[in-house]
Each structure stands twice: as structure tokens, then as C-alpha cells.
VEXDREN-2710 file (C-alpha; in Angstrom, 1 decimal):
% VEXDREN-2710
k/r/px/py/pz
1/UNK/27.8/-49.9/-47.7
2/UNK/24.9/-51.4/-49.9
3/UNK/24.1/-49.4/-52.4
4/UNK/20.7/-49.9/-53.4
5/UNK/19.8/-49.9/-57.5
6/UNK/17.0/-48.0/-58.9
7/UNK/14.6/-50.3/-59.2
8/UNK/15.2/-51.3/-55.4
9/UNK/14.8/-48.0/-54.6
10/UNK/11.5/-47.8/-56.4
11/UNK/10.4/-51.5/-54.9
12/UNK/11.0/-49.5/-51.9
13/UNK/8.9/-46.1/-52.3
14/UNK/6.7/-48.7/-54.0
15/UNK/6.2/-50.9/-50.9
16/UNK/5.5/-47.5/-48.4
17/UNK/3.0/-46.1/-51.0
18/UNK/1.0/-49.8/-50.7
19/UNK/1.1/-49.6/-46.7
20/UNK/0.3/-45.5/-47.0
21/UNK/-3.0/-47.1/-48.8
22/UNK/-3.3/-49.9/-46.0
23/UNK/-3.4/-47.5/-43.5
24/UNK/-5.5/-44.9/-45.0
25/UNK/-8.1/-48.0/-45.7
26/UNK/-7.9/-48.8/-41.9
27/UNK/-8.0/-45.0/-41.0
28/UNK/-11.2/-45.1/-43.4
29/UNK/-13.1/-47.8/-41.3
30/UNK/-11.9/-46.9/-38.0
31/UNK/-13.6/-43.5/-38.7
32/UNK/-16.9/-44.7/-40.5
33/UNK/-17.3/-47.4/-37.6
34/UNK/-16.8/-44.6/-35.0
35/UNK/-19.1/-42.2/-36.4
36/UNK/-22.1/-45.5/-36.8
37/UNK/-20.8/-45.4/-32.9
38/UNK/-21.8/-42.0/-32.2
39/UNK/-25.0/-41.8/-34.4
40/UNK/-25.9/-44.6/-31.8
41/UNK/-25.6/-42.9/-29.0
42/UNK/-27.1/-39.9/-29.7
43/UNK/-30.3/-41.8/-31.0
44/UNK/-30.0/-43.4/-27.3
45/UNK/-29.0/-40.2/-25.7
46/UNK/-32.4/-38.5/-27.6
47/UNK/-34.4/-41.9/-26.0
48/UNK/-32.8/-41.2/-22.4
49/UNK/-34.0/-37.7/-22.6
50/UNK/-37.5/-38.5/-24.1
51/UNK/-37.8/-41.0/-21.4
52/UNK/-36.9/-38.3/-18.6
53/UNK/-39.4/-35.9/-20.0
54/UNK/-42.1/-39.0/-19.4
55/UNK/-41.2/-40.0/-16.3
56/UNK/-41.2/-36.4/-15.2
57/UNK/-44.7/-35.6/-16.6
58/UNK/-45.6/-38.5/-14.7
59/UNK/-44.0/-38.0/-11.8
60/UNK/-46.2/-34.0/-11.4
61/UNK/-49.0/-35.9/-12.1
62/UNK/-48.6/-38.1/-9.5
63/UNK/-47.7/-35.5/-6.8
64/UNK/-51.0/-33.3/-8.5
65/UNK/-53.0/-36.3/-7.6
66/UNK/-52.0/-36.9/-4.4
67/UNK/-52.3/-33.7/-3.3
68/UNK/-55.9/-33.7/-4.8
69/UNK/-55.8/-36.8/-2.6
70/UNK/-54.7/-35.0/0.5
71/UNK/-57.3/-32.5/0.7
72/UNK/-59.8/-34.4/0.2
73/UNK/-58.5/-36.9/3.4
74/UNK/-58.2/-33.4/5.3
75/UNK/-61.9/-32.3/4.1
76/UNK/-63.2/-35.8/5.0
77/UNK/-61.2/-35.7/8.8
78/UNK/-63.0/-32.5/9.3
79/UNK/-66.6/-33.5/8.7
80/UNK/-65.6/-36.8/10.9
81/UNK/-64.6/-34.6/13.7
82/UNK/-67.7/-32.1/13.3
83/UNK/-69.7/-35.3/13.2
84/UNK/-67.7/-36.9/16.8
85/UNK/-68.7/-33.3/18.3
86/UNK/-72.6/-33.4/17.1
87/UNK/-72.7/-37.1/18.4
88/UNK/-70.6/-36.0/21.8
89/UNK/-73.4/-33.0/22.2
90/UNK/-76.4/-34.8/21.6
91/UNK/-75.0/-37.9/24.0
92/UNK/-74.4/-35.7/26.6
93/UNK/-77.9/-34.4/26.5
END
């Protein structure tokens, strides 16, 4: 068996304690780069949904205006066809 001396023994616990701190320092980092990560995508998550919210306001406008649009095609398609049975009537005369 080796035996292992004091000082070994504390070269030893001294050695785990320094790789403990490594660790911990690379724990540190991992964490703040992962939370910068997330801060990221919830400012693009916020963008995405400000974005919906326009292109949705957009979109009911669009369909407001076309149905605006759509009556008056209708209105106009009626006063052509009172117009086609005036002109019929007074050709027929």
C-alpha cells in the first residue's frame, strides 16, 4: 500500500479545491451566457408578437376595405342593370 504523507494529502484536497473553483468559474459563464441567450429571445419573442399584432391590424383593414369595395361593385352592377333595362324599354319602343 502507498501511504500518502500529509502534505500529499493536502496537495491533494488542495488540487480538488482549484478544479471545484474551475468548475464553479465555468458553471458561472455557462449560466451568464445562457441567461444573455434567453434575454434575446424574449426581446425577439416580444418583436414576433408586435409584428403579429401589425400584420393583423392590417390584415382587418384590408378585409374592411374590400368589403367597402364589394358593395360598392354590387351598388354599381345594380344601376348598370337598371340602366340595360331603361335602354331595353326605350329600344323596344
Amino acid at each position: 500500500m502507498n501511504q500518502l504523507t500529509g502534505m500529499e494529502k493536502f496537495s491533494h484536497l488542495e488540487d480538488k479545491i482549484y478544479l471545484t473553483i474551475e468548475f464553479a468559474k465555468k458553471v458561472r459563464l455557462e449560466r451568464d451566457r445562457l441567461e444573455a441567450e434567453a434575454n434575446g429571445l424574449r426581446r425577439e419573442a416580444a418583436n414576433a408578437l408586435a409584428d403579429k399584432q401589425v400584420a393583423e391590424d392590417k390584415l382587418n383593414a384590408l378585409l374592411a376595405e374590400r368589403d367597402s369595395i364589394q358593395l360598392k361593385v354590387e351598388a354599381m352592377l345594380d344601376a348598370i342593370a337598371l340602366i340595360d333595362s331603361d335602354v331595353a324599354e326605350a329600344v323596344g319602343r
